[in-house]
C-alpha positions as CSV (number, residue, x, y, z in Angstrom):
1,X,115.4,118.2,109.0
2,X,112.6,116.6,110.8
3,X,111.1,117.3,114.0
4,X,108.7,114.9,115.9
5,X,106.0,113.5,113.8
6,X,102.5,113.2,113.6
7,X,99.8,111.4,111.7
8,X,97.9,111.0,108.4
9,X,98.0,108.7,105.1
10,X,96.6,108.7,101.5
11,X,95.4,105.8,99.3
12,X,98.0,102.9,99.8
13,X,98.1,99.9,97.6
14,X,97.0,96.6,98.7
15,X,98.5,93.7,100.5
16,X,96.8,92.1,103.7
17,X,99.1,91.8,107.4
18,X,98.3,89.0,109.6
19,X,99.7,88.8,112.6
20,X,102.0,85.4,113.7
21,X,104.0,83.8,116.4
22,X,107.1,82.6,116.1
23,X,108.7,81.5,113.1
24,X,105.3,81.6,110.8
25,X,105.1,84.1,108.2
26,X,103.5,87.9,109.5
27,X,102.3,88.3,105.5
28,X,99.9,85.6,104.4
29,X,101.6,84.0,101.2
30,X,105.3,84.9,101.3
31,X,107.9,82.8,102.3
32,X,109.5,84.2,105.9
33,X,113.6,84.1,106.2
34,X,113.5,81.6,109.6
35,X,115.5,82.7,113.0
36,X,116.9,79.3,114.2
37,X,114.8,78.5,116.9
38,X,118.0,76.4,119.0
39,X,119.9,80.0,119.0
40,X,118.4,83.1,120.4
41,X,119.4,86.2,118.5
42,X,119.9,90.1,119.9
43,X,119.4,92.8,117.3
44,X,120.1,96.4,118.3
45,X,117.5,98.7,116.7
46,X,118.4,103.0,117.2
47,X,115.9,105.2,116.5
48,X,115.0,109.2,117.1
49,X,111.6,108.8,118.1
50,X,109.9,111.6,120.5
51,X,109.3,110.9,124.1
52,X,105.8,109.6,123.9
53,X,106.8,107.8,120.5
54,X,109.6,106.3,122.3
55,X,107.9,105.3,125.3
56,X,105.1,103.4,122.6
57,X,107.9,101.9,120.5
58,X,109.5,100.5,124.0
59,X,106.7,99.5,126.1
60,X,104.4,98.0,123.4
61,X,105.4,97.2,120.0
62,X,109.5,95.5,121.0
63,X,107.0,93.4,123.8
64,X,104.7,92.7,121.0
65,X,107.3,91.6,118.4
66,X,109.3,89.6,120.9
67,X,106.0,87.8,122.0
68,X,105.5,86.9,118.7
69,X,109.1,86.0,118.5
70,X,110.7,85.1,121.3
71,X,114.1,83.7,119.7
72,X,114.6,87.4,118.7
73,X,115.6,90.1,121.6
74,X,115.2,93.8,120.5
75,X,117.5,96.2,122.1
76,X,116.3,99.9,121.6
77,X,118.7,102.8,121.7
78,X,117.2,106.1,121.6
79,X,119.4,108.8,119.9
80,X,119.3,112.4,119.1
81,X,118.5,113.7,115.3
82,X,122.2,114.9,114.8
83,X,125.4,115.6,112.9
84,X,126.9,113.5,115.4
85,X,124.9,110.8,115.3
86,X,125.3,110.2,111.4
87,X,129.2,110.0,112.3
88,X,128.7,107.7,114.6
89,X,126.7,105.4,112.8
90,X,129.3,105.7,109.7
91,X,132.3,104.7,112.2
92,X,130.1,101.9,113.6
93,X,128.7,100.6,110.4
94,X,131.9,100.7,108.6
95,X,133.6,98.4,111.5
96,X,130.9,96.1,111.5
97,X,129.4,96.8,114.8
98,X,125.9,97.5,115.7
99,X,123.2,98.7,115.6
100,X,121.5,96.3,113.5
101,X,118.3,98.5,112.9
102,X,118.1,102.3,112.2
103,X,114.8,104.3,111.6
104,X,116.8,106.6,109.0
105,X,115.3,110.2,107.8
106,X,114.8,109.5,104.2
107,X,117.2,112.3,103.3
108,X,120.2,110.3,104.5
109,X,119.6,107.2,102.8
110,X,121.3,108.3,99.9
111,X,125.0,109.3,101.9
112,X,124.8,105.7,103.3
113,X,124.1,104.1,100.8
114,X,127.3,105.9,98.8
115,X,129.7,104.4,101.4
116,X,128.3,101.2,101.0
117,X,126.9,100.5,104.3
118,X,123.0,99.6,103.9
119,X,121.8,96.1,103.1
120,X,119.7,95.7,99.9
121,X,116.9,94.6,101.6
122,X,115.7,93.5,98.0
123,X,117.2,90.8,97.9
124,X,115.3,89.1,100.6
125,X,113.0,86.8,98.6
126,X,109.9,87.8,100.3
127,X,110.9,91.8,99.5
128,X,108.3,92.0,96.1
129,X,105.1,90.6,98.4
130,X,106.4,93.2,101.2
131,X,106.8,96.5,98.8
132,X,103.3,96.1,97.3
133,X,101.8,96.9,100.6
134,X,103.8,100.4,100.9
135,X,102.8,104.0,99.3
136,X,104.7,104.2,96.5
137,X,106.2,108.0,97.1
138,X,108.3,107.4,100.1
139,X,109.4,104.1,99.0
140,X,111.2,105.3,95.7
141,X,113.5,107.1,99.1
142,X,114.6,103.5,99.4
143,X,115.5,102.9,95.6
144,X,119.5,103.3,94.0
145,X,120.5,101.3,91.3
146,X,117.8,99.0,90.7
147,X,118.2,98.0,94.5
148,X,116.0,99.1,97.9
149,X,117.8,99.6,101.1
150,X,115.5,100.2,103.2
151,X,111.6,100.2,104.0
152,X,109.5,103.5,104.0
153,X,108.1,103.3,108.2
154,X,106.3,106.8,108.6
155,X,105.7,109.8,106.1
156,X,104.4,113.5,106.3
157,X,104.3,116.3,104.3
158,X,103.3,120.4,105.3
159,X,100.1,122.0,104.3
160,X,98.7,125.2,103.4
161,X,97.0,126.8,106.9
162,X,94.8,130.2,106.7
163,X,93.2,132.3,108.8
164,X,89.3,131.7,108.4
165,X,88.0,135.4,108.9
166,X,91.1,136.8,106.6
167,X,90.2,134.4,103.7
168,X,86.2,135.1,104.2
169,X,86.8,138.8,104.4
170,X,89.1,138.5,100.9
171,X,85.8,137.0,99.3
172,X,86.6,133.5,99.2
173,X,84.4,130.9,100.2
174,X,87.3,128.0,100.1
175,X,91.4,127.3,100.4
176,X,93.1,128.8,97.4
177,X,93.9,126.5,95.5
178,X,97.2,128.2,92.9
179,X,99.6,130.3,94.2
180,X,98.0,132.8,91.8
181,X,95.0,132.9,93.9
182,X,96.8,133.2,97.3
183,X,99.2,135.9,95.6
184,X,95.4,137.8,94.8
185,X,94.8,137.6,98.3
186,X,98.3,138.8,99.6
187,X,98.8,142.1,97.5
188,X,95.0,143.2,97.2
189,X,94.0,142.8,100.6
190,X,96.9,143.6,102.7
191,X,97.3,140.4,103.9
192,X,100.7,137.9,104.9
193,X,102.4,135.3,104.5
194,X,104.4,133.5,107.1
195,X,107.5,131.4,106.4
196,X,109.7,129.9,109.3
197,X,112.8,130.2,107.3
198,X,114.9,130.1,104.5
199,X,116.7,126.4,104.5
200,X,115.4,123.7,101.8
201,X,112.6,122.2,103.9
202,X,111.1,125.6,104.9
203,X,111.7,127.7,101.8
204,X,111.7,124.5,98.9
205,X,107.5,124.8,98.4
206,X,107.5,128.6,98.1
207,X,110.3,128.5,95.5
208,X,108.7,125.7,93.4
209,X,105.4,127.0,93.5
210,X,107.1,130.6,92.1
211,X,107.7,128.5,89.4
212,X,111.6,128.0,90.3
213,X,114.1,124.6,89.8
214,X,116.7,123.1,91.7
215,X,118.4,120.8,89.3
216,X,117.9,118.6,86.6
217,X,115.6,115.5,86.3
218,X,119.1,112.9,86.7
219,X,120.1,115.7,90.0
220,X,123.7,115.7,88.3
221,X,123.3,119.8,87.1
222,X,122.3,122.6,88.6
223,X,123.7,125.2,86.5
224,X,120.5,126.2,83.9
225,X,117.9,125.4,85.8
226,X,118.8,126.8,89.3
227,X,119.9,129.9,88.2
228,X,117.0,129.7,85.0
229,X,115.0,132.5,84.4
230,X,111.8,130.7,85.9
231,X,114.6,130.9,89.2
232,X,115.2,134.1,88.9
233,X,111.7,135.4,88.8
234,X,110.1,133.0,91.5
235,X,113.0,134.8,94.1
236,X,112.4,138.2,92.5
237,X,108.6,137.5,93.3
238,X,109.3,135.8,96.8
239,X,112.0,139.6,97.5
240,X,109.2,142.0,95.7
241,X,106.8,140.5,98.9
242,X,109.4,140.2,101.8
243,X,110.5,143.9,100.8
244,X,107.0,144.9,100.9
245,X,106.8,143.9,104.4
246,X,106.1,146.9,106.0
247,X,104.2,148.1,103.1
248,X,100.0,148.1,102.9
249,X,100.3,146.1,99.6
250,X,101.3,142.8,100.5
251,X,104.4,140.7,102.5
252,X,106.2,137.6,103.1
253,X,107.6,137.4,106.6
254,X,110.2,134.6,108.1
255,X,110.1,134.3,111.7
256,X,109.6,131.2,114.1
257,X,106.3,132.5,115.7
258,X,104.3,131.8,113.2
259,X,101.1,130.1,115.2
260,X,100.3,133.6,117.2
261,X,100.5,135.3,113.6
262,X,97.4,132.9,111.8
263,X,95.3,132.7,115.2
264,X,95.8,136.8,115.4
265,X,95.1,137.7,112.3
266,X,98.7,139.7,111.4
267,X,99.1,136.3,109.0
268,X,96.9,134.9,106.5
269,X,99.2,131.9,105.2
270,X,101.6,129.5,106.5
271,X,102.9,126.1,106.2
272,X,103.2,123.6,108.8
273,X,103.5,119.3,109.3
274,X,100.8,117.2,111.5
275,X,103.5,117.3,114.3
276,X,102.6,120.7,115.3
277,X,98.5,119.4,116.4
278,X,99.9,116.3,117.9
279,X,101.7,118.6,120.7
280,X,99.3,120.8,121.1
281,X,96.7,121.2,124.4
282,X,93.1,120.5,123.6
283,X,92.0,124.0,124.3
284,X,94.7,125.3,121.7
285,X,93.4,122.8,119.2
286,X,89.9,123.7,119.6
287,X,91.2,128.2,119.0
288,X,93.3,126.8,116.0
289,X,90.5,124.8,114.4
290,X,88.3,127.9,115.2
291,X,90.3,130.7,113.5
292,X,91.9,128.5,110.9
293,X,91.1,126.4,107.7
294,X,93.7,123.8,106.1
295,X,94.5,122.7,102.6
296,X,97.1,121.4,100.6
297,X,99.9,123.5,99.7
298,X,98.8,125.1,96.1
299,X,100.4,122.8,93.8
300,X,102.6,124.0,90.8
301,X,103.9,122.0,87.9
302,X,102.8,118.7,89.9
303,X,104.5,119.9,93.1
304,X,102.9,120.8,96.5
305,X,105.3,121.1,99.8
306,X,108.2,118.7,100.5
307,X,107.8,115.1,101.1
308,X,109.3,113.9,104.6
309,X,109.5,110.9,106.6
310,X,111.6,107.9,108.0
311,X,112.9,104.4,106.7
312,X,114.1,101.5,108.1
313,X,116.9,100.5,106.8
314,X,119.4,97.3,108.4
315,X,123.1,98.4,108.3
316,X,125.5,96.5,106.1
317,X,127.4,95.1,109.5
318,X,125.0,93.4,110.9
319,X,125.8,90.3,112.2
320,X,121.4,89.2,112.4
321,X,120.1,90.4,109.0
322,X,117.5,87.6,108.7
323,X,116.0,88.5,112.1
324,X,117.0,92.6,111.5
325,X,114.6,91.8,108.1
326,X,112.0,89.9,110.0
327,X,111.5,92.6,112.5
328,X,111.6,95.8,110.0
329,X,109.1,94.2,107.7
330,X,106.9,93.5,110.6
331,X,107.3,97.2,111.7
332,X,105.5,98.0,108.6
333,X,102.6,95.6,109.4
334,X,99.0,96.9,110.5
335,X,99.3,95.9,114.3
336,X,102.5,98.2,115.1
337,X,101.3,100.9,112.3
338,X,97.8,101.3,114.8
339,X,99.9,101.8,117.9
340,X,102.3,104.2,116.1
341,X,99.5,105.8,115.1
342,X,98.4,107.0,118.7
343,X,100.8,109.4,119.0
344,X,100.8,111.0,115.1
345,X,103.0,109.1,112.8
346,X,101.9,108.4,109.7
347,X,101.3,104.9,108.8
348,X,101.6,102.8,105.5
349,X,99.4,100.1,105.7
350,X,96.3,99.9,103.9
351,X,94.0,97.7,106.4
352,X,94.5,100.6,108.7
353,X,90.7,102.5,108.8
354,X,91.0,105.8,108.9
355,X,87.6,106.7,108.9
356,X,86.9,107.3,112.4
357,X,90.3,109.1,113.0
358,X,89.2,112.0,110.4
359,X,86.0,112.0,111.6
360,X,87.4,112.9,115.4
361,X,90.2,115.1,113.4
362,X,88.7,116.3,110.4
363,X,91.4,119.0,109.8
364,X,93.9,116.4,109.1
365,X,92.4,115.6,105.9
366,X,94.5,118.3,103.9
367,X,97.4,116.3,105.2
368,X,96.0,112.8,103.4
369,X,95.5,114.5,99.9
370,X,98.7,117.4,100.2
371,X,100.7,113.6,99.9
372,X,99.6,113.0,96.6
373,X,101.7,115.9,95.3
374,X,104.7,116.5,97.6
375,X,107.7,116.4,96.0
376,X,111.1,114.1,97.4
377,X,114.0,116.4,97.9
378,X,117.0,115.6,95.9
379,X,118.4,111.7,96.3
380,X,122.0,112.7,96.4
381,X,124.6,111.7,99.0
382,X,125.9,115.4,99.4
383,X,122.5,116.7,100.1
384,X,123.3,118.0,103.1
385,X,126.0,120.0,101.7
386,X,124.2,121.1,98.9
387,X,121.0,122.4,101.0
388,X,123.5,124.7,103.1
389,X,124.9,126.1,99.9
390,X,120.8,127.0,99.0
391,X,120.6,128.0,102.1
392,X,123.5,130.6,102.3
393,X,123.1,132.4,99.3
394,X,118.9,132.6,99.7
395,X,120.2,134.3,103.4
396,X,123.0,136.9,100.9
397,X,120.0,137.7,98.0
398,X,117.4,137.6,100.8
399,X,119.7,140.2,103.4
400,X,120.5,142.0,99.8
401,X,124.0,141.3,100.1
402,X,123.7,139.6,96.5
403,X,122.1,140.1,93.5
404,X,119.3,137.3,92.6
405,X,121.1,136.5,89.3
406,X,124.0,136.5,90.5
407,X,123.6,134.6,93.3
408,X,121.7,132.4,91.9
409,X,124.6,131.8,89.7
410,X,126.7,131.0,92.7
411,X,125.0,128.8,94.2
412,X,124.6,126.4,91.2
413,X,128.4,126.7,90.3
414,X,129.0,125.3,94.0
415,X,126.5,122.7,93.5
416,X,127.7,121.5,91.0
417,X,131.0,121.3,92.3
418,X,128.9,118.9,94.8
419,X,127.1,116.7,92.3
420,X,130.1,116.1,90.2
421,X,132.0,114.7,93.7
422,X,128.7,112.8,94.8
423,X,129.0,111.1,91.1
424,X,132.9,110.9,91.5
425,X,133.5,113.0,88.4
C-alpha cells in the first residue's frame, strides 16, 4: 500500500559516489559491467512515481544518466500502483518482453521473485562495493535465498503526531515515548486516538505495540502466535478503547479525516508518513507545525510503525541487463538521490547532508530516528493474500461480528493455508 512519497533518512553506511561519463565506473574502485560503445542500447524503465516525482525523474535525472551515457536510451513509462499492473508485469516478464526496469514496492518483491522473474542482481561483480553504500533495513527487502534482486531506491516509515496543547494540558513536557504512556494519556484525560483503518499498513503498529504477533520468526506459521494470548489481549485492548468511543474515559477512532482531528483538538494521536507534509500548502504546514509535535511511533519489543519503500529491481526478460544494472546502481548514487530529494523521497546515500534540510524542516526529524525501529512486513509471496485475510476478520472482531478469540483463530487457520502454498507444502 503506498501512496506518494516524501523525504527523510537515518545513519547509512559508507561508500563514496562519483559521478562519470560514459563507460567509466559511477563508484570509485569497482569494476563497471561495460555497454558496447559500437551498439546503442534502449532499456525501458516503469515506474509509479507522483506527478512532480515523475516530472523530476523525466526531465532531469533520464537527461542526466543519458549524458553520462549516451550509448544507453531510457524509455520511462509511468504506471498506476495497481492490481493490474502487477498482472501485467507478470504476463510481460514471463514472455520475455519489457520493461527492463521497475521501481517495485518492496512488498511485492517476494511474489516476483517466487515465479522466478527478477534478476539476482548479486551476481553482478561490482554488487558487494554497491550494497555497502545502502541502509541496511530496506535492503534485507531485496534478499531470498542467499541472493538480492533488487536495490533498495527510496524508504519511509509513519510516526507518532500529537496535538501540542492536549499533550501539555496531560502534564507532559515531551512525545510519549511507550504505548503505556500514551495509553495514560488516552483513558485519564479523555483524550483520542486516530487510526485511518484497519488493513496491515494502517493497523500493524497499533497491534504490535499492544504487544500482539503475526507469525513466526521463519513467516511459515501463524497459528500460536497470531491467535496467542499476547494477540488476544492487544485486540481486546485496541476493542476496550474503540468501544469507549463515545465514552469520557478514553477512545480509538478509524476514520480517513484524521488531520482536522489533531489540528482541532478532538484527536490527540495519530500516525502518518512524510508524504502527507510534502503535499501540503505552506500555510497548512506552518498550523500543523503550530498545533502539533512529532515523534517516533512508541516502540515495543524492538518494533515502531511499518517499514515502506521502493526497489529497483531488473526483470528476468530483459534483453539489456548490463546497461538495466548500470542505470539502477547509478539511481542509487548521490547526484540523482539530491534531485529525488526535492520533492520528499527518501534517499540512501550517505554523502547526502542533511543538515540544512532539518534545519529548514525540523519536524522531519522523528521520521530519521522512527527508521531505526520500523519493522518489514512479512517477506512472503502471498502477502497480499494474507493481509486481506487480517484485514477481514480485524473488520468481523472490530464490527463485533466475531469473537477476538475466535477470530483470531480464523484468521491464522487461513493463513496458514497461505504460508503452506507460498512454501509449496
Amino acid at each position: 500500500m503506498m501512496v506518494n512519497r516524501w523525504l527523510l533518512i537515518i545513519s547509512l553506511i559508507g561508500i563514496v559516489f562519483t559521478a562519470a561519463c560514459n563507460n567509466q565506473s559511477i563508484l570509485d574502485k569497482h569494476d563497471n559491467i561495460q555497454v558496447p560503445l559500437q551498439e546503442k542500447q534502449e532499456i525501458v524503465v516503469w515506474h509509479t512515481y507522483s506527478e512532480e516525482e515523475t516530472r523530476i525523474f523525466e526531465n532531469e535525472i533520464i537527461p542526466l544518466f543519458e549524458k553520462e551515457y549516451p550509448m544507453i536510451d531510457v524509455k520511462p513509462v509511468r504506471q498506476s500502483y495497481t492490481k493490474q499492473l502487477k498482472s501485467a508485469l507478470v504476463a510481460r516478464a514471463s514472455a520475455k518482453e519489457p520493461p527492463d526496469v521497475v521501481r517495485m514496492d518492496i512488498v511485492w518483491l517476494p511474489y516476483f521473485n517466487k515465479l522466478g522473474l527478477l534478476y539476482p542482481i548479486s551476481d553482478f561483480s561490482d554488487f558487494d562495493q554497491i550494497k555497502s553504500a545502502l541502509l541496511n533495513g530496506p535492503l534485507q527487502s531485496n534478499y531470498f535465498n542467499g541472493k538480492y534482486y533488487g536495490l533498495p531506491l527510496d524508504t519511509n516509515t509513519k510516526i507518532a503526531i500529537y496535538n501540542k496543547e492536549l499533550l501539555q494540558r496531560a502534564g507532559y513536557t515531551k512525545p510519549p515515548d511507550t504505548i503505556g504512556e500514551v495509553l495514560d494519556i488516552v483513558v485519564n484525560h479523555n483524550a483520542a486516538i486516530s487510526m485511518a483503518g484497519l488493513n496491515a499498513w494502517e493497523s500493524l503498529p497499533y497491534f504490535y505495540a499492544f504487544g500482539g504477533k503475526l507469525l513466526d520468526r521463519t513467516y511459515t506459521k501463524a497459528t500460536g502466535y497470531l491467535n496467542s494470548q499476547e494477540s488476544i489481549h492487544a485486540v481486546e485492548n485496541l476493542l476496550k478503547l474503540y468501544k469507549n468511543a463515545t465514552s469520557t474515559k478514553g477512545r480509538l477512532t478509524i476514520n480517513t479525516d484524521r488531520w482536522n482531528g489533531i489540528i482541532n483538538g478532538d484527536s490527540f494521536m495519530i500516525d502518518e508518513g512524510p508524504w502527507f507534509y510534502s503535499i501540503q500548502s505552506p500555510e497548512k504546514v506552518k498550523k500543523i507545525v503550530n498545533t502539533t509535535v512529532s515523534a517516533p511511533f512508541p516502540v515495543t519489543n524492538g518494533q515502531g510503525s511499518v517499514l515502506g519503500g521502493e526497489n529497483l529491481v531488473i526483470m528476468k526478460g530483459s534483453q539489456h541487463p548490463s546497461a538495466a544494472w548500470q542505470f539502477v546502481k547509478w539511481m542509487v548514487s548521490k547526484e540523482p538521490q539530491e534531485l529525488m530529494l526535492k520533492s520528499g523521497l527518501i534517499p540512501i546515500n550517505k554523502e547526502i547532508d542533511f543538515k540544512k534540510f532539518i534545519r529548514d524542516y525540523p519536524y522531519y526529524q522523528a521520521y530519521i530516528d522512527g527508521i531505526n525501529n520500523a519493522f518489514l512486513r512479512p517477506p512472503v509471496a502471498k502477502w497480499d493474500e494474507i493481509e486481506q485475510v487480517y484485514t477481514n476478520y480485524f473488520r468481523l472482531m472490530f464490527s463485533g461480528h466475531i469473537g477476538v478469540a475466535e477470530g483470531l483463530t480464523a484468521a491464522a487457520k487461513e493463513i496458514d493455508q497461505l504460508l503452506a502454498e507460498d512454501e509449496g507444502r
